[in-house]
C-alpha positions as CSV (number, residue, x, y, z in Angstrom):
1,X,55.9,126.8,-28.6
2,X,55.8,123.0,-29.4
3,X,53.2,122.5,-31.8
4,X,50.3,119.9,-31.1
5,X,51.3,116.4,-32.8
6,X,48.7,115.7,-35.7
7,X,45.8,113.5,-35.1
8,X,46.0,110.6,-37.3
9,X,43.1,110.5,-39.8
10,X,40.8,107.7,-40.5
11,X,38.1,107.6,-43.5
12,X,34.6,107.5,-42.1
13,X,31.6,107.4,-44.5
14,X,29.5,109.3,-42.1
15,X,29.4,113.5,-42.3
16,X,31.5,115.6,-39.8
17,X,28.2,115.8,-37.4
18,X,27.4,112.4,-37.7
19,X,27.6,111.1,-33.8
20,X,29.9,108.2,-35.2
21,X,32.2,111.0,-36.2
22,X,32.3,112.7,-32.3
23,X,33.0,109.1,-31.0
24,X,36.1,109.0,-33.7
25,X,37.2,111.9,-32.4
26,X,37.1,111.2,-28.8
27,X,38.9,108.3,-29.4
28,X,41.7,110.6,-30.7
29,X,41.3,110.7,-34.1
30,X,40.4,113.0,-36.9
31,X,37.4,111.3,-39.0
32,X,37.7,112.4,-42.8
33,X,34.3,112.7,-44.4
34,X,34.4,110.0,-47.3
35,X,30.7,109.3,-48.9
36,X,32.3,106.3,-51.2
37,X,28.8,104.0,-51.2
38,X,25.3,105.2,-51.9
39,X,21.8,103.3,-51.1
40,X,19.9,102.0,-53.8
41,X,16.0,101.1,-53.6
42,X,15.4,97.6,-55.1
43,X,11.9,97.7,-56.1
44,X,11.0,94.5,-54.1
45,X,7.7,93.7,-53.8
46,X,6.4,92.6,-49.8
47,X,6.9,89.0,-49.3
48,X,3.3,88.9,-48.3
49,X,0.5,91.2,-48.6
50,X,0.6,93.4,-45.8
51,X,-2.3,94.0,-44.3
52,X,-2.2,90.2,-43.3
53,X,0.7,90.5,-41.0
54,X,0.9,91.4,-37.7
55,X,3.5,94.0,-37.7
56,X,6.3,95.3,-39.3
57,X,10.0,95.3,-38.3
58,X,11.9,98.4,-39.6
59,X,16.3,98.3,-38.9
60,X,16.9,101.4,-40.3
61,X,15.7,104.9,-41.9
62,X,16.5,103.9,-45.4
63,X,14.2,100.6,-45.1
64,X,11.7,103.3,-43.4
65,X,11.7,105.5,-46.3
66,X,11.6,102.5,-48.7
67,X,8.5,100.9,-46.9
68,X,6.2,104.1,-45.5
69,X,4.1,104.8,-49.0
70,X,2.8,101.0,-49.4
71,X,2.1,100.6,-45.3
72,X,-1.8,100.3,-44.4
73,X,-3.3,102.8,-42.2
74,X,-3.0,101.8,-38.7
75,X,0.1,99.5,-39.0
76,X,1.7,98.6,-36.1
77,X,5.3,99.0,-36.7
78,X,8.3,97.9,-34.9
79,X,11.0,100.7,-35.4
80,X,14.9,99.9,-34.1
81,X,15.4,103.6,-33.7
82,X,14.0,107.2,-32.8
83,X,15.8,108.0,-36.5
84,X,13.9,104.8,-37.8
85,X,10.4,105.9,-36.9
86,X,11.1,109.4,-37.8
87,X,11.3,108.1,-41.6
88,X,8.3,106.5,-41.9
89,X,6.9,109.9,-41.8
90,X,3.4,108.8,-41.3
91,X,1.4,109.7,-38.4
92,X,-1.3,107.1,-39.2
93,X,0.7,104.2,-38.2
94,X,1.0,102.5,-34.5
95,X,4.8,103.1,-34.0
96,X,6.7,101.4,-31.2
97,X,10.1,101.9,-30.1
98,X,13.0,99.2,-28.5
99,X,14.6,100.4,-24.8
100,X,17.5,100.5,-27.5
101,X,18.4,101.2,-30.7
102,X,19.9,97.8,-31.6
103,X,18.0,94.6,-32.8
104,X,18.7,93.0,-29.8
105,X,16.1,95.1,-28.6
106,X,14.1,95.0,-30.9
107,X,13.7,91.1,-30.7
108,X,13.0,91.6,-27.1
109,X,10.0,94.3,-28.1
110,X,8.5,91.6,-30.4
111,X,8.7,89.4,-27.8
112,X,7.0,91.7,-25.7
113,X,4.4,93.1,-27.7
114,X,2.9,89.6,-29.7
115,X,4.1,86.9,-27.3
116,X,2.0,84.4,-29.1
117,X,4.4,85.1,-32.4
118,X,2.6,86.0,-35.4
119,X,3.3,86.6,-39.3
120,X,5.6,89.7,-39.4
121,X,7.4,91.8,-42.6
122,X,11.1,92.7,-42.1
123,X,12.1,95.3,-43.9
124,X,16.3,95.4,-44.3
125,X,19.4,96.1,-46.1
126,X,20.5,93.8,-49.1
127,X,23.0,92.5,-46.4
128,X,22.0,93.3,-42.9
129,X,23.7,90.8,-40.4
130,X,20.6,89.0,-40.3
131,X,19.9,88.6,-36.8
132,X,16.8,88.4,-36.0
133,X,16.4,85.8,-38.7
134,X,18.5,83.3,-36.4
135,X,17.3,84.6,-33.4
136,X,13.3,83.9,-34.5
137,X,14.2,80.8,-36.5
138,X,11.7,77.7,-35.6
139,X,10.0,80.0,-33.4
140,X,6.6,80.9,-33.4
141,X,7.8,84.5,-34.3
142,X,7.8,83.7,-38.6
143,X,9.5,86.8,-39.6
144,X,9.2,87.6,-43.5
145,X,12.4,89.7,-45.1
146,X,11.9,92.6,-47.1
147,X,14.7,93.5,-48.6
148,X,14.1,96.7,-49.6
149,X,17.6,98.5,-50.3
150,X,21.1,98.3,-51.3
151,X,24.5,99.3,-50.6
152,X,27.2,100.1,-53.8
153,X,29.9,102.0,-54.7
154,X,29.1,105.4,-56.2
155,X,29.4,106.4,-59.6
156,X,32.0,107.9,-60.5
157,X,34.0,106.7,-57.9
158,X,35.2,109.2,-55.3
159,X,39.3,108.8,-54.7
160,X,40.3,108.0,-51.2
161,X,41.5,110.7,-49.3
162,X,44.8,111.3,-47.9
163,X,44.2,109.0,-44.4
164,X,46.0,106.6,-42.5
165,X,43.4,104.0,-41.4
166,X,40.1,103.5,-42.7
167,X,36.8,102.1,-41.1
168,X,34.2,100.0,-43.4
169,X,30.5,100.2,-41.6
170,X,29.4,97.2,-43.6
171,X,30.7,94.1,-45.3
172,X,30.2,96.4,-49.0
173,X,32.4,98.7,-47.7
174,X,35.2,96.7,-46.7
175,X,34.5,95.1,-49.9
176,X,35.4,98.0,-51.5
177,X,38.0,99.3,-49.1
178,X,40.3,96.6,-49.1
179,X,42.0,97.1,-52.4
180,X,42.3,100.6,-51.9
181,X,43.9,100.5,-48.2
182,X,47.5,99.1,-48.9
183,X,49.4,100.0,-46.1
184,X,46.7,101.8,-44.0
185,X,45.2,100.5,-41.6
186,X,41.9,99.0,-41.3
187,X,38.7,98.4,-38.9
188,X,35.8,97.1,-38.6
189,X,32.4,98.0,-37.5
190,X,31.0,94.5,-37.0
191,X,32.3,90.6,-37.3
192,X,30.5,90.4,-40.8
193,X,32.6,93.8,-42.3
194,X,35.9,92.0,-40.8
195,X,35.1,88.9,-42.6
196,X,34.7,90.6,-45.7
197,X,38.1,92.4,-45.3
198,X,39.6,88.9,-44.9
199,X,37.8,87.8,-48.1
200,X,39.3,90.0,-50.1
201,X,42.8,89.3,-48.5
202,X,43.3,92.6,-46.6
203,X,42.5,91.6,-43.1
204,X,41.3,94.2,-40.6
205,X,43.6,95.3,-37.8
206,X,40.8,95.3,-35.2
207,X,37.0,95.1,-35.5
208,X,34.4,95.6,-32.7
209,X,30.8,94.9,-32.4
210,X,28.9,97.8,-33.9
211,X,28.3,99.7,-30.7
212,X,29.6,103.7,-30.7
213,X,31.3,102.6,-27.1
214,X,32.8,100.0,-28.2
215,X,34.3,101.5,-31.8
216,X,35.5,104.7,-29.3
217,X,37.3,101.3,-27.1
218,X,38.3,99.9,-30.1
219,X,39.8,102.8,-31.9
220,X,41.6,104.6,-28.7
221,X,43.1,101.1,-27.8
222,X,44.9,100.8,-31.1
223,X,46.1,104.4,-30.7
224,X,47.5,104.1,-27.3
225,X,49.4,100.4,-28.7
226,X,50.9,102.4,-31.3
227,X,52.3,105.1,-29.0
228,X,53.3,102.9,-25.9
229,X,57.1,102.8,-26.2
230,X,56.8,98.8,-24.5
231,X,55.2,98.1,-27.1
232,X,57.9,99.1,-29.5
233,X,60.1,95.9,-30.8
234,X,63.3,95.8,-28.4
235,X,65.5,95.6,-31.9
């Protein structure tokens, strides 16, 4: 019996059950578990006292967790994601939800929901890709940033496992990852984490926007280039 050919492997720092891992693998490769980058609280104060603004914006479960104990009752809060609002972990808070879980969404749901702008708290990453700054800026829509966590390399450093390509989720991680990738290859989740490959002179091989259908496009494209014969130099 012909054995089955090996899937390549690619470092992912999400767990095996994360649902970024199941769209590696359906793309056909195996994702390697690689937890190389920890988030760290900054101890930021709010930009404004918050029971003066209209809402809060919330990207992600860590900013969630960061936020929840200094919230007002009754706060209405704008979370990107079912994940998101399950962090706050308060029930006395006015919790809304995007059609989506992206901030594209999320700007339309402020839109929606104050369409007369207002004074809102944005609570984010160290280095989030900042877009709904831009897409609020001038507006009547004054958004406020938070910044309420961080993203670093963990201490001690965990050694890169025995992969072919790698994947950096943020622009710390490819940060990180580049020095370490040699000869592997590398991708991107977002333009911001390719930039910051090319920074530190490892350029990625492909990035995408940071959608799971598009990293499974992404990642399965790539694989079937490699194994085309055509594409295979004539000499």
């Amino acid at each position: 019996m012909t054995p089955s050919p090996r899937l390549p492997r690619l470092a992912l720092a999400r767990p095996a059950q994360h649902p970024l891992a199941d769209t590696v693998r359906k793309a056909g490769w195996l994702p390697v578990p690689y937890a190389f980058t920890s988030l760290r609280r900054t101890g930021a104060a709010p930009p404004m006292p918050l029971d003066r603004a209209d809402a809060l914006l919330v990207l992600s479960p860590s900013g969630a967790q960061a936020a929840a104990g200094l919230l007002p009752a009754g706060m209405t809060c704008l979370a990107q994601g079912a994940g998101t609002a399950d962090a706050l972990g308060r029930e006395d808070l006015d919790v809304h939800l995007p059609a989506e879980a992206r901030a594209e969404a999320l700007w339309e749901l402020l839109q929606g929901r104050f369409p007369r702008g207002g004074e809102f708290v944005l609570v984010r990453g160290e280095r989030s890709r900042e877009y709904l700054e831009v897409a609020t800026k001038g507006s009547v829509w004054r958004l406020h940033a938070w910044v309420t966590h961080c993203e670093a390399a963990r201490e001690p450093f965990p050694p890169l496992p025995e992969v072919e390509a790698v994947l950096a989720l943020s622009p710390t991680q490819a940060e990180i990852l580049a020095p370490l990738s040699g000869h592997l290859q590398r991708f991107a989740w977002g333009e911001a984490a390719a930039e910051a490959f090319a920074r530190a002179g490892a350029p990625a091989h492909a990035h995408c926007e940071p959608k799971p259908s598009l990293l499974w496009a992404m990642l399965a494209q790539h694989l079937a280039a490699q194994e085309d014969p055509k594409e295979e130099s004539p000499c």
